[in-house]
C-alpha positions in Angstrom: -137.1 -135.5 27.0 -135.3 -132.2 26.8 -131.5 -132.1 25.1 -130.1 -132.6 28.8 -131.8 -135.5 29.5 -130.7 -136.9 26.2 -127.1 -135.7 26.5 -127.3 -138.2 29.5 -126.1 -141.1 27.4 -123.2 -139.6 26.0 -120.7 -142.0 26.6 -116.4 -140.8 27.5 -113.1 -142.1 27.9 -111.8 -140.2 31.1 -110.9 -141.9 34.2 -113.1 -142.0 37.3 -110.0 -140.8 39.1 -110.1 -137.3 37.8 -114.2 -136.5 36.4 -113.6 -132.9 38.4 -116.0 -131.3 35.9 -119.7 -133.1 35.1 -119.4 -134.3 30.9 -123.2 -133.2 30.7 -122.0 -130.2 32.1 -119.5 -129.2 29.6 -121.7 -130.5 26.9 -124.5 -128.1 27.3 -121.5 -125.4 28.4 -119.8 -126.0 24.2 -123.8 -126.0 22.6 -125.0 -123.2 24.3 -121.4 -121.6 23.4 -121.0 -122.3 19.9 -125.3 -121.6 19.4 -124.2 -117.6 20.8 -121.7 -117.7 18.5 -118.3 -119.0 20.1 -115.6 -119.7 18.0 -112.8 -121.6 20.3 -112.2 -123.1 23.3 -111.3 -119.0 25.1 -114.8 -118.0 23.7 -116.4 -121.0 24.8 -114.7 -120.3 28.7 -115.2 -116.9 28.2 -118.9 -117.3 27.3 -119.4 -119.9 30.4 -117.9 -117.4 33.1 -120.2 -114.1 31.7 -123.5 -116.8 31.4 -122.8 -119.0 35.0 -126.0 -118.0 36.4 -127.9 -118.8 33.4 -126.2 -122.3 32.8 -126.7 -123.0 36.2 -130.3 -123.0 35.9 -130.4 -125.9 34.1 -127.2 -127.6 35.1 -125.3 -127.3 38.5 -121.3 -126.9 37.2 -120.6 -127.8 40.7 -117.2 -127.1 40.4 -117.7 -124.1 38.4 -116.9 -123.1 34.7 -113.9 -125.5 33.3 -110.6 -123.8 32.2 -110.2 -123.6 28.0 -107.4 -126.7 28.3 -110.1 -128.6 30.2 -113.1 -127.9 28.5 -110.7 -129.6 25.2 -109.6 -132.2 27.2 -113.0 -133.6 27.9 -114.4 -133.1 24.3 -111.5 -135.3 23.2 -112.6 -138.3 26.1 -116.2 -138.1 24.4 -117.0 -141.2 22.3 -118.2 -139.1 19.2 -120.7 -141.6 17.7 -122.4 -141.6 21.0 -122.8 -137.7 21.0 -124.4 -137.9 17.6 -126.4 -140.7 18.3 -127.9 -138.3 21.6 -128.2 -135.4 19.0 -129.9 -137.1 16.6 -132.4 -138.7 19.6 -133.4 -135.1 20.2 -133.4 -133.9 17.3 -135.9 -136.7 15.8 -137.6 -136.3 18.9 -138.8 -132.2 18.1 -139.4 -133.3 15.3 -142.1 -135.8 16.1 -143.2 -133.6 18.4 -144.1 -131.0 16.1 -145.4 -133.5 13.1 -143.0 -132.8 10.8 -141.6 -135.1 8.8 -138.3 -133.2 8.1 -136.3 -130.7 10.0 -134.7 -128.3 7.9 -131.1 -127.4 9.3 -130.3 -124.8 6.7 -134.0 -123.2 7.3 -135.2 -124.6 3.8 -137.6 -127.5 3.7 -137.3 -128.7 0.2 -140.1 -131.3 0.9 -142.9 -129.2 0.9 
């Protein structure tokens, strides 16, 4: 499974009423923000509006990019241990994919 498919589980808070903007969406909108270097919810909007076409390659933001107060909004309606749990899901899963038995975040694999 690609990082997509596992963000797929994530679970929120927010009300069926208003869900204008896709969770998955805005998911892959903040890690593929904060990865080119965003800093803040303006950066992350900013970054979404200059990268649309490339997002939507993968995702459809059918409602387009979310507004800095929204993009917050819905990060704050995500149940956090069900984030990490997808994260670590994927991340376990490269792993195993490429036989290693660590993955070193910081780029140093102390384990030999």
């Amino acid at each position: 499974m690609n990082l997509i498919e596992h963000l797929t589980v994530v679970e929120e808070t927010r009300s069926d009423i208003n869900k204008k903007h896709d969770l998955v969406d805005v998911i892959f909108l903040v890690i593929s923000a904060i990865m080119a270097g965003a800093e803040g919810w303006q950066d992350i909007q900013l970054y979404g509006e200059s990268k649309e076409g490339w997002l939507r390659q993968y995702r459809p933001f059918k409602n387009g990019i979310p507004k800095r107060h929204t993009i917050a909004r819905i990060l704050k309606s995500v149940v956090a241990e069900s984030l990490l749990e997808a994260l670590l899901n994927w991340v376990n899963e490269q792993r195993h994919t490429a036989g290693k038995q660590v993955i070193a975040l910081d780029g140093i694999n102390k384990s030999g």
